[in-house]
C-alpha positions as CSV (number, residue, x, y, z in Angstrom):
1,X,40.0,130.0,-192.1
2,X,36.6,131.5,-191.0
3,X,33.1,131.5,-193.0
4,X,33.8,135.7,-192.8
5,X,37.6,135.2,-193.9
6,X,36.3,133.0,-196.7
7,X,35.3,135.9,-199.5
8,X,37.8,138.0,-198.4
9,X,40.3,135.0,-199.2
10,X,38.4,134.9,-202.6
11,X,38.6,138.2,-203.4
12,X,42.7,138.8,-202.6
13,X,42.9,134.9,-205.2
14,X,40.8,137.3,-207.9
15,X,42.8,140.2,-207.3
16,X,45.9,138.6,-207.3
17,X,45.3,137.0,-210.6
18,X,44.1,140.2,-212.2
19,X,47.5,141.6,-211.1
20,X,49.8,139.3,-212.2
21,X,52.0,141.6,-214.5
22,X,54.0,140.1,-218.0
23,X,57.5,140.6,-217.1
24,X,59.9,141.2,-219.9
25,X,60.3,139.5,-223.0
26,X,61.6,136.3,-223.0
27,X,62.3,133.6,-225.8
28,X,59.5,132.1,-227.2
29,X,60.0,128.4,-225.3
30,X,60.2,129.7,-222.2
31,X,57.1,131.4,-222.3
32,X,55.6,128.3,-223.6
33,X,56.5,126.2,-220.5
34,X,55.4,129.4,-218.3
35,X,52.1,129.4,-220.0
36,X,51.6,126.0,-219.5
37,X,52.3,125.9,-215.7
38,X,50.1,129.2,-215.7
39,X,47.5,127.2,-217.1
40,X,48.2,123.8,-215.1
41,X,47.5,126.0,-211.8
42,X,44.3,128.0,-213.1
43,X,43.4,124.9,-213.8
44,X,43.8,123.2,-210.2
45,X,42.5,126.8,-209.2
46,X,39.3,125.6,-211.1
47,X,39.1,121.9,-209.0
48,X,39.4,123.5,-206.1
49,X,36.8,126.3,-206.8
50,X,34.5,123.5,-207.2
51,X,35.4,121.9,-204.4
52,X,34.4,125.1,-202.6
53,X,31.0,125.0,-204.6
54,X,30.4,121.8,-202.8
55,X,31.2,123.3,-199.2
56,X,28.9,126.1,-200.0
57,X,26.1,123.6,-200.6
58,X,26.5,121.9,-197.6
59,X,26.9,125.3,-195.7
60,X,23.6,126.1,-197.4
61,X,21.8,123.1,-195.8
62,X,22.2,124.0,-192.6
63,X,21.7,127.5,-193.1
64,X,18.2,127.0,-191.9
65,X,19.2,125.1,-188.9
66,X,20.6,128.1,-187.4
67,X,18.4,130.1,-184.8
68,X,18.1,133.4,-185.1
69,X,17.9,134.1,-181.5
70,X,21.5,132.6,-180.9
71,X,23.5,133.1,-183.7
72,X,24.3,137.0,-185.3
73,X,26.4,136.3,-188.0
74,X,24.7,134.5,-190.8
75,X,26.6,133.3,-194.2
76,X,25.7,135.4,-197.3
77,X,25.2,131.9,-199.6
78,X,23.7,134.1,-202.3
79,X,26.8,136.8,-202.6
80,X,29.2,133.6,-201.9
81,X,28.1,131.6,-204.9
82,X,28.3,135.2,-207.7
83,X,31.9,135.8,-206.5
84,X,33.2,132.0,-206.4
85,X,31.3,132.1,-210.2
86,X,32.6,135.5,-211.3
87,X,36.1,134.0,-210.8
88,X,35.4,130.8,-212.0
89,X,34.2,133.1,-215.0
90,X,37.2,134.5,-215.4
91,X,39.8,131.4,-215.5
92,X,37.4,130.1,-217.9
93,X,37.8,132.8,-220.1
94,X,41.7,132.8,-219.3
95,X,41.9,129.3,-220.1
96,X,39.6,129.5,-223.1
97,X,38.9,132.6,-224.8
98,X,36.7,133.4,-227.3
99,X,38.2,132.8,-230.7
100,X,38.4,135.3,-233.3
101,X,36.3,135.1,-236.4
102,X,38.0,134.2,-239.5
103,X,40.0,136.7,-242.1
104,X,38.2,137.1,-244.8
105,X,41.0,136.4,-247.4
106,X,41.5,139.2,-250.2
107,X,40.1,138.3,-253.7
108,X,43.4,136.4,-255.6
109,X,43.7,137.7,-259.5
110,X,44.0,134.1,-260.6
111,X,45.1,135.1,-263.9
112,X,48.9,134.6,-264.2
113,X,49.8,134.8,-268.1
114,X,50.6,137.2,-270.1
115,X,50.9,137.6,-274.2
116,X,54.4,139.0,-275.4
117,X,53.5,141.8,-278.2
């Protein structure tokens, strides 16, 4: 894959997991174990995002090797690094979302007996 291939790539992973549609209902176990593999490859999605970090540090460092004379296609590090971290975002949030505050619980009577008149 080439350095211009690279955020295209990127962007078809994000839009591919935005598009992912629920298919019908099924019972309750077998979404559990689809969850979970959802959530085992989101995850290794996440390793190798980072992974990709890395590369993008390197590419970085020689950046500033390149001569402008000779080369016409430099690597847009800046707009690299926001997309690979918007979609890093988003698995994050996928695999760990914001939790909801807690009920308050309605007021309980407490009072239970009654007098026979």
């Amino acid at each position: 894959m080439t350095l211009r291939r690279l955020p295209q790539a990127l962007s078809l992973l994000l839009l591919t997991l935005l598009d992912t549609q629920p298919g019908s209902v099924h019972a309750a176990e077998r979404d559990g174990i689809r969850d979970e593999i959802a959530r085992q490859d989101l995850a290794l999605i996440q390793d190798q995002l980072t992974q990709t970090q890395r590369i993008v540090d390197r590419l970085e460092n020689r950046v500033g090797e390149f001569d402008p004379d000779t080369t016409r296609v430099f690597l847009d590090v800046p707009r690299l690094r926001r997309d690979i971290e918007s979609v890093a975002e988003g698995i994050d949030e996928v695999l760990a979302p914001p939790r909801l505050p807690p009920r308050q619980p309605a007021p309980l009577a407490g009072d239970y007996l009654r007098e026979l008149h």
